[in-house]
N, C-alpha and C positions, 0 to 999 in steps of 0.2 A: 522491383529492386529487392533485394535479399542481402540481409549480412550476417557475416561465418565472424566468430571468433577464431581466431588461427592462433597457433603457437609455431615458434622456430624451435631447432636444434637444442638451442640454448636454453630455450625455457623463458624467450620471453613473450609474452602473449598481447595480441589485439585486434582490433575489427575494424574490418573492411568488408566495404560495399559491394556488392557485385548485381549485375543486370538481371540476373538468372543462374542456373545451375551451373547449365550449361558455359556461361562469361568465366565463372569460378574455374573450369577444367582448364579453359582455352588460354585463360593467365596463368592457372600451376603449372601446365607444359612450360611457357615464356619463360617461369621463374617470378614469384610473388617475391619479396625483398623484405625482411624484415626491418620496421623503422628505427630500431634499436640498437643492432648488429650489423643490417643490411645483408644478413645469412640470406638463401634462399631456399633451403631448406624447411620447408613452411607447410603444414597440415592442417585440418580441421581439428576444433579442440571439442572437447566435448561441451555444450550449450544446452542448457535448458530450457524447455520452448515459452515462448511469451503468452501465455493463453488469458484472457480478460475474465475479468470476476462476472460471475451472471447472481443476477439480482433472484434473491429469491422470493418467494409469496410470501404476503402479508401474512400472517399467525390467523387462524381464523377467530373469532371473538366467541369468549368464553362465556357461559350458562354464571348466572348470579347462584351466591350462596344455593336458596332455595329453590332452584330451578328458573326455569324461564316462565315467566309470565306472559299474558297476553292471551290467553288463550288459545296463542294457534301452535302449543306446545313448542319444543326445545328445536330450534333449526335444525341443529346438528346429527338430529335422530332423525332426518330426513339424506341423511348423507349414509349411512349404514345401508 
């Protein structure tokens, strides 16, 4: 399933569903209907795509004031 925001003639805009691309051609031949006018004069409007937020990495964890203790020196200089 796929939906198009459409706009009519007129300027008025909405979404519908459609199976595929392809479903979307096969009903703008038929004649889509605007629910507002019932024009059939009916396009794709422009849509901004829905793309999901990605998670990003943890911060890596930061050296104390005076360095890193422990003796097995500063992690981080092992990443260089």
């Amino acid at each position: 399933m796929i939906v198009y925001a459409l706009r009519c003639a007129c300027g008025h805009e909405f979404d519908q569903w459609f199976d595929n691309m392809a479903d979307y051609d096969t009903k703008k031949s038929a004649g889509i209907a605007c629910p507002s006018c019932n024009g059939t004069d009916v396009a794709k409007a422009i849509m901004a795509p829905r793309v999901g937020k990605t998670q990003a990495a943890p911060p890596a964890p930061a050296c104390a004031p005076g360095g890193c203790g422990g003796g097995g020196g500063c992690p981080m200089m092992s990443m260089m």
